[in-house]
N, C-alpha and C positions, 0 to 999 in steps of 0.2 A: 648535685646538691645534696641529694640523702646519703653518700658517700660522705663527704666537707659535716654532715650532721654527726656522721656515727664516730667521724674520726674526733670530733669536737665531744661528744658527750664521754669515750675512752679518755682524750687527751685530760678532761676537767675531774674524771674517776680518780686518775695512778696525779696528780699533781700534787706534788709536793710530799709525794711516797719515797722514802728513799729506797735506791735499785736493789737495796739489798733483800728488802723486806717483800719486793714485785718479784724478785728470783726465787723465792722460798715458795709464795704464795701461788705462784705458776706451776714450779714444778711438784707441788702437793696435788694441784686441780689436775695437771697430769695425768699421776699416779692414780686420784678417784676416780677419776674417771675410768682408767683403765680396771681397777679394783671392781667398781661400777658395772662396767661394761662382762668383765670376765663372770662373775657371780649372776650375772641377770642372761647371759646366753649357757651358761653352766646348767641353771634352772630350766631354762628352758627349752636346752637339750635334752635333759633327761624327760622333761614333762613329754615329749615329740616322741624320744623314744617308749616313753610309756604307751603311748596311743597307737605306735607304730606294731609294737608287739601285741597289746593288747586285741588290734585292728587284725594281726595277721594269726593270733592262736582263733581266738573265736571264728574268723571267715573257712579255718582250718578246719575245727570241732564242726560247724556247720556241715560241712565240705563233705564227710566224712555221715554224720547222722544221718544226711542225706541218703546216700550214697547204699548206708548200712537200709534204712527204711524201703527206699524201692527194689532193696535185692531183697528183704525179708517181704514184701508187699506183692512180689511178682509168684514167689512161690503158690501162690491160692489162683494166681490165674492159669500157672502152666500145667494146676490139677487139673482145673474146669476145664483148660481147651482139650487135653489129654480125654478127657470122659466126654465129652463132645464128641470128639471125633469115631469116641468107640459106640456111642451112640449111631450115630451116620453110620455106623459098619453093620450094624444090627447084632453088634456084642450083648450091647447092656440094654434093658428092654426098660424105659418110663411106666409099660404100664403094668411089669410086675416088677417090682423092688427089692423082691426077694434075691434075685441073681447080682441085685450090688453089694449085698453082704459083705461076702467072700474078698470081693474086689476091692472096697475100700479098708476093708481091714489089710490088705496089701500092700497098697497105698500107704498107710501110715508107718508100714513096716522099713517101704524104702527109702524114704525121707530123712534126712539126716537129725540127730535128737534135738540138736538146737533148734530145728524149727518145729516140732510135735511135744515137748517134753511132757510129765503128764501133766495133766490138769492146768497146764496154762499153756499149750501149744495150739496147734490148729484142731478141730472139731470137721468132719467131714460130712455134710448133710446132703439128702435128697429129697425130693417132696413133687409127689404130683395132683393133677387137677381131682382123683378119689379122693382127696383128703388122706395120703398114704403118706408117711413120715419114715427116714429112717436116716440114722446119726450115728457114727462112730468114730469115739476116742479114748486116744490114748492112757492108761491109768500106767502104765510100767512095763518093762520089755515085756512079760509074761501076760498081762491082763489088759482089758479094753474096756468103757463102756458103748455099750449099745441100747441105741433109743428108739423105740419102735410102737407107731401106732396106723390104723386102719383098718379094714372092713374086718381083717382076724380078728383084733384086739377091741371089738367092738368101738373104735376110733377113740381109745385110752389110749394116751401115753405112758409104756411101760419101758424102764428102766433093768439094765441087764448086767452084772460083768459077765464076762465072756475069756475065753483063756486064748493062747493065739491062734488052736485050731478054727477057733467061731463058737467052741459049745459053751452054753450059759454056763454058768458056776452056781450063780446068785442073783435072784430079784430083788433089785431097793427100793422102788417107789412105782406108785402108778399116779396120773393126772389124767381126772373125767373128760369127756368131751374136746379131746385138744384137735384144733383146728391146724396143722401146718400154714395153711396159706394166708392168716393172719400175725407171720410172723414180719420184724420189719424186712431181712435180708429177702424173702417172697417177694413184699410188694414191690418193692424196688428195682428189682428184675422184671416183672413185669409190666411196672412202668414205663420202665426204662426201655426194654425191648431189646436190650443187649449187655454185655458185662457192663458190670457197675457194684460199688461199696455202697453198704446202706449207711442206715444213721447209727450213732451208738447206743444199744439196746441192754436190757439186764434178761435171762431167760427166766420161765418160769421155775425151773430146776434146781437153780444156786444162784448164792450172792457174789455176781462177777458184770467186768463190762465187755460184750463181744461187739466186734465189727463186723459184717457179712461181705463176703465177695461172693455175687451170685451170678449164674449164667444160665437166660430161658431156654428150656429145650422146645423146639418147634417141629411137628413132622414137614414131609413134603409138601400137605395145602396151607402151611403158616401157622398151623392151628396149635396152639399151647399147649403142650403134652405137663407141663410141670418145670419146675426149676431145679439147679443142682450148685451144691452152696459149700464156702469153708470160710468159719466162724474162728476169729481170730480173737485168744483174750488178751487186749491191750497191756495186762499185766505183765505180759510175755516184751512188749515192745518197752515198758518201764526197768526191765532187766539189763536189755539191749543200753540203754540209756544210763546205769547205772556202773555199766563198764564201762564208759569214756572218760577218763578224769580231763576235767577244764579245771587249772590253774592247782589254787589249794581251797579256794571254795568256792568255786562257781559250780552254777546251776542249767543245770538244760531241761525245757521244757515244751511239750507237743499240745498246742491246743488249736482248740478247732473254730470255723466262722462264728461259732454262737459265744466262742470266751470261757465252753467245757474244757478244764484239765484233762487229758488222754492220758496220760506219762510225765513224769518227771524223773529225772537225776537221783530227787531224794527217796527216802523211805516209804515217803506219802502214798498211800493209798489212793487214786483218783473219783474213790467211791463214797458216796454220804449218804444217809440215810433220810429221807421227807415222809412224815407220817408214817413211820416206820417198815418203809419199801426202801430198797436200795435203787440208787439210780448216780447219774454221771455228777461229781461234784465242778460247780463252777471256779475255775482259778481265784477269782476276785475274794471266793469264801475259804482257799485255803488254809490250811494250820499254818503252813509256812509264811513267817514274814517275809519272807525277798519273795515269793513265788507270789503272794497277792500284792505287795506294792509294784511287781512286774505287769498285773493285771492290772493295774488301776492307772497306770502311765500311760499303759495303752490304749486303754478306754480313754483318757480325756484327751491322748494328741492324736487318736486316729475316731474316735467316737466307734465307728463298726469296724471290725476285724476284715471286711469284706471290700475295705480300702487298700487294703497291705498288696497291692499287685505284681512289686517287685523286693529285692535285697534292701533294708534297711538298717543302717550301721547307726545307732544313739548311744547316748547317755545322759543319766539320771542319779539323782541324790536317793541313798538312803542310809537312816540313821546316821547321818553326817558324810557317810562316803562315799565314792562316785563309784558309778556301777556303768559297766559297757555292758550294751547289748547290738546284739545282730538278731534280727528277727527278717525269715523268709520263707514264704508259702513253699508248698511241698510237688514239686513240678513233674510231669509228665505220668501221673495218676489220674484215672477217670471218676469225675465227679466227686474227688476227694479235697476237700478244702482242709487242710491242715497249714500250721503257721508251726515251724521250729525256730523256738529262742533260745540262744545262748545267752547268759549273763555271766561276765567276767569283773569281779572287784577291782578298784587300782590298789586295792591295798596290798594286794599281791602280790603287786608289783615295785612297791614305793617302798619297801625296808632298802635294799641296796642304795636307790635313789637319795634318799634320804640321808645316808652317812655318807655318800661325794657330795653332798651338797654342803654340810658342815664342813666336811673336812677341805672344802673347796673355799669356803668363806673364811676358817681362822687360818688359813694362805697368807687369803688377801690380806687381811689385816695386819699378819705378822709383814707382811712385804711393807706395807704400806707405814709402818712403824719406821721399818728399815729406811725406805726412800723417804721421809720425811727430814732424820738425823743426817742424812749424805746429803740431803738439800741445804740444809745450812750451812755446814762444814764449805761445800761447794761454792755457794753464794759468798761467805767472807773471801772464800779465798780470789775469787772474779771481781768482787768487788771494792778489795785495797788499794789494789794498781792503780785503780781507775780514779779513787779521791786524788790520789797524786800527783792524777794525769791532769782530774781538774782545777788542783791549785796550781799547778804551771800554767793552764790556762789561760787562769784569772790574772796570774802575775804578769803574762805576755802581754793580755789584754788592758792592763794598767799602760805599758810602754806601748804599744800602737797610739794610747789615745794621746798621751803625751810626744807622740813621735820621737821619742827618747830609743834609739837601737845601738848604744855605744856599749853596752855592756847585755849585748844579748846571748853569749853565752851563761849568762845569771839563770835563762829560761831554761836550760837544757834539763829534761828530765828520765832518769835513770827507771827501769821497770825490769824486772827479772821474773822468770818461773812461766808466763803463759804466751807463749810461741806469737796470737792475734796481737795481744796488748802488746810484748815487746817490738814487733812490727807499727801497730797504731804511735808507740813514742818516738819510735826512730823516722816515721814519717813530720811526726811535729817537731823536734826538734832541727831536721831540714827544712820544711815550713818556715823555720823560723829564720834560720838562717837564707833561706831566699830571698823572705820580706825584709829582711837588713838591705840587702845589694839591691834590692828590686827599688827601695824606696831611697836611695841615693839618685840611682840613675833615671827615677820617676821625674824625681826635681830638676833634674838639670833637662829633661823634655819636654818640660810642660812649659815652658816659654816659648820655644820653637811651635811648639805645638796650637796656642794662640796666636802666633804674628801667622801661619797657615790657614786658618779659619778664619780672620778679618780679611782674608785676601778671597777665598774662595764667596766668602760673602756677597763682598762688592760685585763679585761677579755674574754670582748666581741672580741678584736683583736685575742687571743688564740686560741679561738674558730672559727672563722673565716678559720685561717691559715689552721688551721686539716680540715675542709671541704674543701677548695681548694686541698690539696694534696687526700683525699679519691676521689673527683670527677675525676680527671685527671687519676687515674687509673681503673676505672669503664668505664670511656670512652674508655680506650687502650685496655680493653679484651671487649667491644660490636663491637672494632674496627674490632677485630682477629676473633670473632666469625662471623660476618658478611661476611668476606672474605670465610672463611671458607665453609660460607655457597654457597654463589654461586657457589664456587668450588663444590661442590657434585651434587648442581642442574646442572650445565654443563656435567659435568658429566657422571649423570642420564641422561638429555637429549641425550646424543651424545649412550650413550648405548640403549636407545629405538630405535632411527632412527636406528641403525648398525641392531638391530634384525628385525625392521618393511621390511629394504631392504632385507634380507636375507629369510623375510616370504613371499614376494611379489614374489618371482621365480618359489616359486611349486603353490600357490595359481594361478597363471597364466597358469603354464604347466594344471591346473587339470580345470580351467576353458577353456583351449581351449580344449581339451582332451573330456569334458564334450559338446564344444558347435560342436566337429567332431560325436562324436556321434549320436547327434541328426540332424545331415543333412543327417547320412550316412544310419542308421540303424536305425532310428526311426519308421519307418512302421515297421520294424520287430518286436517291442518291442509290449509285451502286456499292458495294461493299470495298472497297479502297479508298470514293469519297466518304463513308460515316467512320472509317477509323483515322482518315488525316482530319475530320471535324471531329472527334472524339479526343486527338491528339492536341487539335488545337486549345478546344476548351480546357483539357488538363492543364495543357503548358500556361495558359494566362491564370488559372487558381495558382498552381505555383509561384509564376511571376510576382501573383498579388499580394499570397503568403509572405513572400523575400521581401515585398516593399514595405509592409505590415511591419514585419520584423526589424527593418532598416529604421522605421519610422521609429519605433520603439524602443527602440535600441538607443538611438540618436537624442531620444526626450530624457531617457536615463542618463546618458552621457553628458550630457548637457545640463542635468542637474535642475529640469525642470519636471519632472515627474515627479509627483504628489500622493502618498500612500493615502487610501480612506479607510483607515481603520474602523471597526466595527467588529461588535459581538457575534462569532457566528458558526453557527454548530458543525462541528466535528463531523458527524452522519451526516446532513444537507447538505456540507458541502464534499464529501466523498458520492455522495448517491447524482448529483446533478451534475457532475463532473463524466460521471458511468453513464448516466444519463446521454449525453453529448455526444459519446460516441459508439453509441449502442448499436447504430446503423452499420457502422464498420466493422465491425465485431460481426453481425448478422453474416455480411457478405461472406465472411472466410468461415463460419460456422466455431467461431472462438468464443469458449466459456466466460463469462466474465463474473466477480464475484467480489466481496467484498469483509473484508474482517476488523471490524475495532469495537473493543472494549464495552461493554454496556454503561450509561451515568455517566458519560464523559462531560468532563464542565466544559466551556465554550470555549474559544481562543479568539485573541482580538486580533486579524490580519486585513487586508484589503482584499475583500473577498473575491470579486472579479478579477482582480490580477494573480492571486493564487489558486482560481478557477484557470486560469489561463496555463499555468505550471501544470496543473494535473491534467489537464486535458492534450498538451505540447507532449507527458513524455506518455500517458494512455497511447494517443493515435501512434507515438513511433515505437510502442510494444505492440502493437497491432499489425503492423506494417510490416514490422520486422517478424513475425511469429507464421508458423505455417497452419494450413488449411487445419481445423478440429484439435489448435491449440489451447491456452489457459495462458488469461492477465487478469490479474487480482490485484487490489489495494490492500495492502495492511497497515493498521494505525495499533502506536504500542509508545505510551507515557515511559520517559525516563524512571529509575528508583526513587527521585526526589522531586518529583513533578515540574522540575526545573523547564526541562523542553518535551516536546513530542515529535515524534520521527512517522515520517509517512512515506511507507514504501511502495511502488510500483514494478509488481514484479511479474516476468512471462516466460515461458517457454522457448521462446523462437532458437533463433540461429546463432546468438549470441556475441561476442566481441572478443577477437585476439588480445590478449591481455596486454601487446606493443603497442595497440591503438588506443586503449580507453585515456592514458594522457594528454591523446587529443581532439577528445570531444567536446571539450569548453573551450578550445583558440577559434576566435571568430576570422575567416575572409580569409582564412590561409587554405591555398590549393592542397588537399590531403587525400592521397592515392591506398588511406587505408578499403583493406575489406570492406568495410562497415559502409564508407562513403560511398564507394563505388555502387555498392549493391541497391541504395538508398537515393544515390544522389542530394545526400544532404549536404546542407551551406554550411551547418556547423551556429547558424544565429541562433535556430530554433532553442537549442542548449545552451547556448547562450543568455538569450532572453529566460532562461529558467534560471542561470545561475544568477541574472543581476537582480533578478525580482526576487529570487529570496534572501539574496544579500543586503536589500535595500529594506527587509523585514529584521534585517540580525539573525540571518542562518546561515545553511550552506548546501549543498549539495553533493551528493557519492557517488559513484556506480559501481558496480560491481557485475564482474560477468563470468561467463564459464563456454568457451568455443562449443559451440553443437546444442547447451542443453537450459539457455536463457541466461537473462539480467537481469537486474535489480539498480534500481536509481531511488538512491534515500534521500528525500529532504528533510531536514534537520529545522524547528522551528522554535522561537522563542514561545513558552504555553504561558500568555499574560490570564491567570484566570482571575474571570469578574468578582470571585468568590474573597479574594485574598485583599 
């Protein structure tokens, strides 16, 4: 139907369009769309590879700063374990500091110049629990300074150059009362209790920002001899930074947990002045615009830098154009939170971009000019033939209606140049000539052809009439045989019950007969008479069972059994069913248990008779189940509350799957397993299949040789609710 709609809302579009005008306008929507299509994946190609390149320089520049930083980062640890270890030898003594002189001025000599240059490479400090201080760096191959305070220097800090044998040259400065162990790279070693970077510090010396790598020296009882330290001027790491080119203006930039500038790319200084002290400036405050709007993006989509856990690849507007960044913490340093970002422009990147993209669009256009004029050319020319083809048409279809074909060569029509059309005319014009011959020889058939059909007529009404009257008597004796037939089964019914009551009197005399005995004289009996009087009484419950079942059976059959429906609960009547036969259960030490639903609404059945179902197949799950088995009830509502299903299910010995077809044939001799083992009649499931079919259900079973069954009844759930 929405097919018949789409082709009807098309068909009422192009009506009364001529094809010429639908061929133009088709093959333009074509071409736009191709135009369309080519210009909008053009764009978006290059947009992809913009991100692609953009994605793979910066994760590069990263890759690489990385890279460059823990090899320049490692150098101040592999001094410290190096004088550690000389320490442990009993080279270098903590508690005179005079014998490290010599040695760290050595030190700075074998280090290559890019990591010591002067006055912004590494600084080499010692310091112990005297308040003894001593510092040496580099000023130029020839000259060092040396920083030295302690019990000599009356614990002033005094400033030295020194030439590269060690002898002073020149004093520059002295500082009152300077404490070493209030510096930050000290306490953090000793908080720490092992290597570790401190925070970024300004000395009191000059205007610079150092980082300390310090390591505790401890003698053999643990006890803190002092620390030994190399202070790094991050300006040194801003140099590093400054030889990476990213793009033609991108920016790399090192900041730390708190949002301090360490380094940048650019010329910027990472130092400012508050209250006229120098100290670490924050990114956010930098001179650089890209450098604080870098700062301030990150502030509002991470709020603390202390969330950054892993590689993050973004971007962000500034001053109209899209900025890539990669931002990622500084990994396998200790206790050093550092974030390196790369910031890469698209602008960079988009000049190329930009001229395929123009020169990519006046393509299109020019093509699209093109295939516009070849579309009309094309359309007249497909669409001539074809008027041509439709006045011959029209003209044939004047002489069809007239039945005039004496001059049907008048119709023939001529079409030259397009291979399909000259095919489509030479088809009409044989057309046309077939319908000349066809409609000669139509007319002289169709007479024969009516005196055939008033014949077949007559006929077919004759025949007709005899199957009406055979069917009406075919009906009248299934009518007489049918009656017939209940008549017998009533019958047969009413003769079972008259015998079943008549067998129910001595079977009663012999089972009480049978149960006087054994209260009266049973100690007197020896052990052969109490199990043929234990045999007996069995055998007459059975008997009585069979007659029970005959009886009931018989009142179904017969069509005099009378359902008393009643509201009656789900739980009550599973619990007094378990109830009933809880004794039997006891005997063999079998579990019994029960599972349905909580709030179950009522169902309307006859209660007693479908107390009699669940108690019929309880006792033969019982029966059939071995010593310290498990028989449970489950109750479980359909999806639509239409029925409820009440399963019986046990453990035992189970049923050959050849047999379970014949557990519901009543009085037929069946030499299954099952029977044998049981000696069942076959009524009892019986009497369970008619009593829930006389409710409108059914009955299942299901089994599995060796490891139990399942018998489901299937019931109509009439809830009072509805």
């Amino acid at each position: 139907m929405p097919q018949d709609l789409g082709q009807y809302g098309l068909y009422s579009l192009v009506k009364g369009v001529p094809l010429r005008r639908i061929l133009v306008v088709v093959f333009l929507l074509q071409i736009c769309l191709a135009v369309l299509l080519t210009a909008f994946f053009s764009i978006r190609s290059g947009q992809k590879a913009v991100n692609d390149v953009a994605s793979e320089l910066r994760h590069e520049v990263a890759n690489r700063i990385e890279q460059n930083l823990q090899s320049y980062l490692f150098i101040p640890r592999q001094i410290l374990r190096s004088n550690q270890n000389l320490v442990d030898m009993g080279l270098l003594k903590m508690e005179n500091l005079t014998t490290w002189e010599s040695y760290l001025i050595d030190q700075l000599k074998i280090f290559p110049d890019a990591l010591v240059q002067p006055q912004s490479g590494i600084r080499l400090t010692v310091s112990n629990e005297q308040q003894e201080y001593l510092a040496v760096e580099k000023l130029n191959n020839d000259e060092f300074l040396l920083r030295k305070a302690g019990k000599s220097t009356d614990y002033d800090l005094y400033t030295y150059k020194i030439d590269r044998q060690g002898q002073r040259t020149q004093q520059l400065e002295a500082i009152k009362n300077y404490d070493p162990r209030s510096l930050p790279d000290y306490q953090t070693a000793v908080t720490a209790k092992k290597f570790s970077f401190s925070k970024i510090f300004t000395p009191l010396t000059e205007s610079t920002l150092l980082i300390g790598a310090s390591q505790p020296i401890y003698n053999s009882q643990g006890q803190l001899l002092g620390v030994n330290s190399s202070q790094i001027h991050l300006s040194q790491i801003g140099d590093l930074l400054q030889n990476i080119k990213v793009g033609k203006s991108g920016q790399i930039l090192i900041l730390d947990e708190s949002g301090l500038l360490l380094a940048s790319s650019t010329t910027e200084a990472p130092l400012g002045l508050k209250n006229g002290k120098p100290m670490a400036l924050s990114a956010s405050e930098s001179r650089n615009a890209l450098t604080q709007a870098i700062a301030k993006y990150l502030t509002t989509k991470f709020n603390n830098f202390n969330q950054i856990k892993s590689l993050q690849q973004l971007d962000f507007d500034f001053e109209g154009r899209r900025q890539f960044l990669e931002v990622r913490p500084l990994k396998n340093e200790v206790n050093l939170k550092w974030l390196i970002v790369v910031a890469v422009p698209e602008a960079d990147f988009m000049g190329g971009i930009e001229r395929n993209t123009q020169a990519t669009i006046f393509l299109c256009l020019l093509a699209l000019g093109v295939a516009t004029v070849l579309g009309i050319l094309i359309a007249r020319w497909i669409t001539q033939p074809m008027l041509d083809l439709s006045t011959a048409v029209k003209d044939f279809g004047k002489r069809v209606t007239s039945a005039d074909f004496s001059n049907a060569e008048d119709s023939v029509v001529k079409v030259q140049g397009i291979n399909e059309l000259e095919i489509l005319a030479g088809s009409f014009n044989e057309m046309v000539q077939q319908l000349g011959e066809a409609f000669t020889t139509l007319t002289s058939k169709n007479q024969d052809l009516e005196l055939q059909i008033n014949q077949q007529t007559q006929k077919l009404e004759q025949e007709i009439q005899e199957r009406i009257n055979s069917e009406q008597k075919a009906e009248s004796a299934l009518r007489e045989t049918k009656e017939a037939a209940e008549v017998a089964n009533r019958a047969k019914s009413t003769f079972i019950a008259n015998m079943s009551h008549k067998f129910k009197t001595p079977v009663n005399s012999m089972l009480a007969i049978a149960k006087t005995l054994r209260n009266e004289v049973y100690d007197l009996l020896n052990q052969e008479q109490r199990q043929s009087l234990n045999n007996l009484e069995d055998s007459g419950k059975n008997l009585l069972e069979l007659i029970n079942n005959i009886l009931d059976l018989a009142e179904i059959e017969s069509r005099k059994m009378e359902l008393q429906l009643t509201s009656t609960s789900v739980q009550e009547l599973c619990d007094s069913s378990l109830s009933f036969v809880k004794h039997l259960a006891l005997q063999k030490n079998i579990q019994m248990s029960l599972q349905v639903p909580l709030e179950l609404a009522p169902i309307q059945v006859d209660e007693v008779r479908i107390r009699q179902v669940f108690i019929n197949l309880l006792t033969n799950a019982i029966k059939f189940t071995p010593h310290a088995g498990k028989v449970w009830i489950e109750v479980q509502p359909n999806s639509t509350n239409e029925y409820i299903f009440f399963s019986v299910i046990d453990t035992g010995i189970g049923i050959p799957s050849d047999d379970l077809f014949k557990l519901f044939q009543p009085l037929i001799p069946d030499e299954s397993s099952y029977n044998r083992r049981s000696a069942n009649t076959g009524l009892g499931l019986l009497m369970v299949q008619r009593i829930v079919e006389l409710h409108g259900g059914s009955v299942h079973a299901e089994s599995q040789l060796g490891k139990g069954s399942r018998f489901t009844v299937k019931l109509p759930w009439k809830n009072l609710s509805e």
